[in-house]
N, C-alpha and C positions, 0 to 999 in steps of 0.2 A: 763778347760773351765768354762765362767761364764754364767748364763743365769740370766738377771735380766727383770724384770718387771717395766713397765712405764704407771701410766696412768695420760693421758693429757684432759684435763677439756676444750672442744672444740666444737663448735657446730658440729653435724653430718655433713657428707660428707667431711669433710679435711684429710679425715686418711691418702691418698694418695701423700698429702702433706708435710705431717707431718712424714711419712714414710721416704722421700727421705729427707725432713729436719735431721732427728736421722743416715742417715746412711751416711749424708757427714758428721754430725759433729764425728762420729766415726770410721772413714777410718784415722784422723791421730794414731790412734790405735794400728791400725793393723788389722789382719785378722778378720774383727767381719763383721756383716751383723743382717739386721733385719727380722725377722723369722715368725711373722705374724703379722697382725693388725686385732683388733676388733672392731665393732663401738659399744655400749653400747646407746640403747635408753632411756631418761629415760619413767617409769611406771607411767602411770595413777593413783591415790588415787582412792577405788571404795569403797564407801558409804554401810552403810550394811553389809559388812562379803560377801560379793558374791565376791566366787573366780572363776567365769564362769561354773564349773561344774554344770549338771543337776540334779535335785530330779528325 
């Protein structure tokens, strides 16, 4: 079994899209399936060194 990793440079909210797009084009395959999706938001730049913890 192979387990690879993919990540697609997409605005947020198409994961589910893009989900069902990856697992028709892999069904001529054979037995494979896609096993999770994540969204990745990107991170704010924060001025200062404040990483939100308190003094």
């Amino acid at each position: 079994m192979l387990t690879i990793t993919i990540q697609v440079d997409r605005p947020p909210g198409q994961a589910i899209g893009i989900k069902e797009q990856l697992a028709m084009a892999l069904e001529h395959i054979g037995d494979a399936r896609v096993v999770s999706v994540t969204e990745t938001h990107p991170e704010q730049m924060r001025i200062g060194g404040n990483d939100g913890t308190t003094d």
